[in-house]
VEXDREN-2710 file (C-alpha; in Angstrom, 1 decimal):
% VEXDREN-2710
k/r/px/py/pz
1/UNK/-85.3/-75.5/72.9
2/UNK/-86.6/-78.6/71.3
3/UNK/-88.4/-78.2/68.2
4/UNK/-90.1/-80.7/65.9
5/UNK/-88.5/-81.5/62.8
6/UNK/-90.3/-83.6/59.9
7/UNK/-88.2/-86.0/57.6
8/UNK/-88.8/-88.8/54.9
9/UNK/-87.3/-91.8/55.6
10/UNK/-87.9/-95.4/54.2
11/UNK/-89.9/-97.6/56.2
12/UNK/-87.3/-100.2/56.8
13/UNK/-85.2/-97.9/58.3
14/UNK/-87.6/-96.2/59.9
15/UNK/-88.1/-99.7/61.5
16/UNK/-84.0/-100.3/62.3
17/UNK/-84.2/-97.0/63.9
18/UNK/-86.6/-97.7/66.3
19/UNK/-84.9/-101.1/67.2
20/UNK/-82.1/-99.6/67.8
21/UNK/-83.6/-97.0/70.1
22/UNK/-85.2/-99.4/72.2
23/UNK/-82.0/-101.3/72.6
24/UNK/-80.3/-98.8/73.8
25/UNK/-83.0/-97.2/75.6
26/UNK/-82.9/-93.6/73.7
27/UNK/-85.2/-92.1/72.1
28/UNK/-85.0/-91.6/67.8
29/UNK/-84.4/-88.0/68.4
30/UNK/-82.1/-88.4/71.1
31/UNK/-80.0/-90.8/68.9
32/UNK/-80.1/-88.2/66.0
33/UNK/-79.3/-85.2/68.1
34/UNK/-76.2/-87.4/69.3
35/UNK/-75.4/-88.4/65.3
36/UNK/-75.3/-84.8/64.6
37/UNK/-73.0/-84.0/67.8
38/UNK/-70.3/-86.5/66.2
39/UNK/-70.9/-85.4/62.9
40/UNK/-70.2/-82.1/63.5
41/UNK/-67.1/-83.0/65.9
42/UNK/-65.3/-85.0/63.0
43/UNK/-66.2/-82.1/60.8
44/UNK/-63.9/-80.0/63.0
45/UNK/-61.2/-82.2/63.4
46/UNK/-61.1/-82.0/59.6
47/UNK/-60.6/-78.3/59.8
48/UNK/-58.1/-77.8/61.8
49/UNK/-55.0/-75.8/60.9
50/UNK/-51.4/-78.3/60.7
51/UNK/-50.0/-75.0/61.1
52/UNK/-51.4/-74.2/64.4
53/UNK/-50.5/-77.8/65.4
54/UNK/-46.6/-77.7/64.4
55/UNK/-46.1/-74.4/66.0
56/UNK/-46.7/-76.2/69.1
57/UNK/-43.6/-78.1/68.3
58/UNK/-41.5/-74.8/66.6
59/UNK/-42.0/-72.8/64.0
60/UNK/-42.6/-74.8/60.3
61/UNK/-41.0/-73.1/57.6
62/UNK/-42.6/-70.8/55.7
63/UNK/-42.9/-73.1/52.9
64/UNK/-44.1/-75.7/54.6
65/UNK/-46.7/-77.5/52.2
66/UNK/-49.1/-80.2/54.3
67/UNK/-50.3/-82.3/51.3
68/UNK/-46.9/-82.7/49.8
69/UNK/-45.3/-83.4/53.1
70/UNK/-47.8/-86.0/53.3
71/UNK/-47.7/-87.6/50.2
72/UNK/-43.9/-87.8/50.9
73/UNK/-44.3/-89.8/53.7
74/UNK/-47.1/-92.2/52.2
75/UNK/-44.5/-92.6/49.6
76/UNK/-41.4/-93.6/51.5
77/UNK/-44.0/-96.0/53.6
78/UNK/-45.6/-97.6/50.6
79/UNK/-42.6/-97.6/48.5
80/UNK/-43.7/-96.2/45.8
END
Protein backbone atom coordinates (compact mmCIF):
# COMPACT_ATOMS: atom_id res chain seq x y z
CA UNK A 1 0.00 0.00 0.00
CA UNK A 2 1.41 3.23 -1.14
CA UNK A 3 1.25 5.99 1.23
CA UNK A 4 2.41 9.67 1.04
CA UNK A 5 5.38 10.58 2.89
CA UNK A 6 6.44 14.35 3.40
CA UNK A 7 10.29 15.37 3.59
CA UNK A 8 12.57 18.50 3.62
CA UNK A 9 14.99 18.51 1.13
CA UNK A 10 17.11 21.45 -0.37
CA UNK A 11 16.08 22.74 -3.52
CA UNK A 12 19.04 21.88 -5.42
CA UNK A 13 18.70 18.52 -4.72
CA UNK A 14 15.37 18.58 -4.96
CA UNK A 15 16.29 19.62 -8.63
CA UNK A 16 19.17 16.71 -9.14
CA UNK A 17 16.46 14.36 -8.08
CA UNK A 18 14.14 15.11 -10.59
CA UNK A 19 16.83 15.04 -13.37
CA UNK A 20 17.76 12.07 -12.50
CA UNK A 21 14.30 10.59 -12.55
CA UNK A 22 13.60 11.69 -15.80
CA UNK A 23 16.76 10.17 -17.12
CA UNK A 24 16.03 7.18 -16.10
CA UNK A 25 12.43 7.33 -16.56
CA UNK A 26 11.38 6.55 -12.79
CA UNK A 27 9.60 8.31 -10.76
CA UNK A 28 11.33 10.24 -7.31
CA UNK A 29 9.45 7.79 -5.20
CA UNK A 30 10.19 4.93 -7.23
CA UNK A 31 13.96 5.79 -7.02
CA UNK A 32 13.72 6.18 -3.23
CA UNK A 33 11.68 3.09 -2.56
CA UNK A 34 14.61 1.37 -4.74
CA UNK A 35 17.46 3.37 -2.43
CA UNK A 36 15.79 1.96 0.59
CA UNK A 37 15.64 -1.66 -0.94
CA UNK A 38 19.60 -1.51 -1.24
CA UNK A 39 20.05 0.16 1.81
CA UNK A 40 18.42 -2.23 3.68
CA UNK A 41 20.12 -5.22 1.69
CA UNK A 42 23.72 -3.93 2.51
CA UNK A 43 22.44 -3.54 6.02
CA UNK A 44 22.04 -7.33 6.13
CA UNK A 45 24.96 -8.42 4.56
CA UNK A 46 26.51 -6.48 7.43
CA UNK A 47 24.77 -8.63 9.91
CA UNK A 48 25.39 -11.70 8.97
CA UNK A 49 26.86 -14.35 11.31
CA UNK A 50 30.92 -15.52 10.11
CA UNK A 51 29.99 -18.33 12.16
CA UNK A 52 27.12 -19.50 10.20
CA UNK A 53 29.30 -18.98 7.18
CA UNK A 54 32.44 -21.16 8.36
CA UNK A 55 30.29 -23.95 9.50
CA UNK A 56 29.59 -24.35 5.89
CA UNK A 57 33.12 -25.15 5.43
CA UNK A 58 33.58 -27.31 9.16
CA UNK A 59 33.17 -26.46 12.37
CA UNK A 60 35.44 -23.09 13.64
CA UNK A 61 36.83 -23.49 16.90
CA UNK A 62 35.23 -22.52 19.71
CA UNK A 63 37.46 -19.68 20.15
CA UNK A 64 37.33 -18.59 16.98
CA UNK A 65 37.48 -14.55 17.25
CA UNK A 66 36.41 -12.73 13.68
CA UNK A 67 37.96 -9.36 14.30
CA UNK A 68 41.24 -10.73 15.45
CA UNK A 69 41.41 -13.20 12.73
CA UNK A 70 40.99 -10.38 10.52
CA UNK A 71 43.23 -8.04 11.74
CA UNK A 72 45.75 -10.91 11.48
CA UNK A 73 45.40 -11.17 8.04
CA UNK A 74 45.39 -7.35 7.14
CA UNK A 75 48.57 -7.48 9.07
CA UNK A 76 50.53 -10.21 7.30
CA UNK A 77 49.05 -8.45 3.91
CA UNK A 78 50.10 -4.89 4.78
CA UNK A 79 53.15 -5.90 6.61
CA UNK A 80 52.70 -4.30 9.45
Amino acid sequence: MATKLTLSVDEEKIRKIKRISKKRGRSVSKLFEDFIDDFDRKEKVKDVDINKIIGAFGKAPKNFNVDKAKWEYLKKKYDL
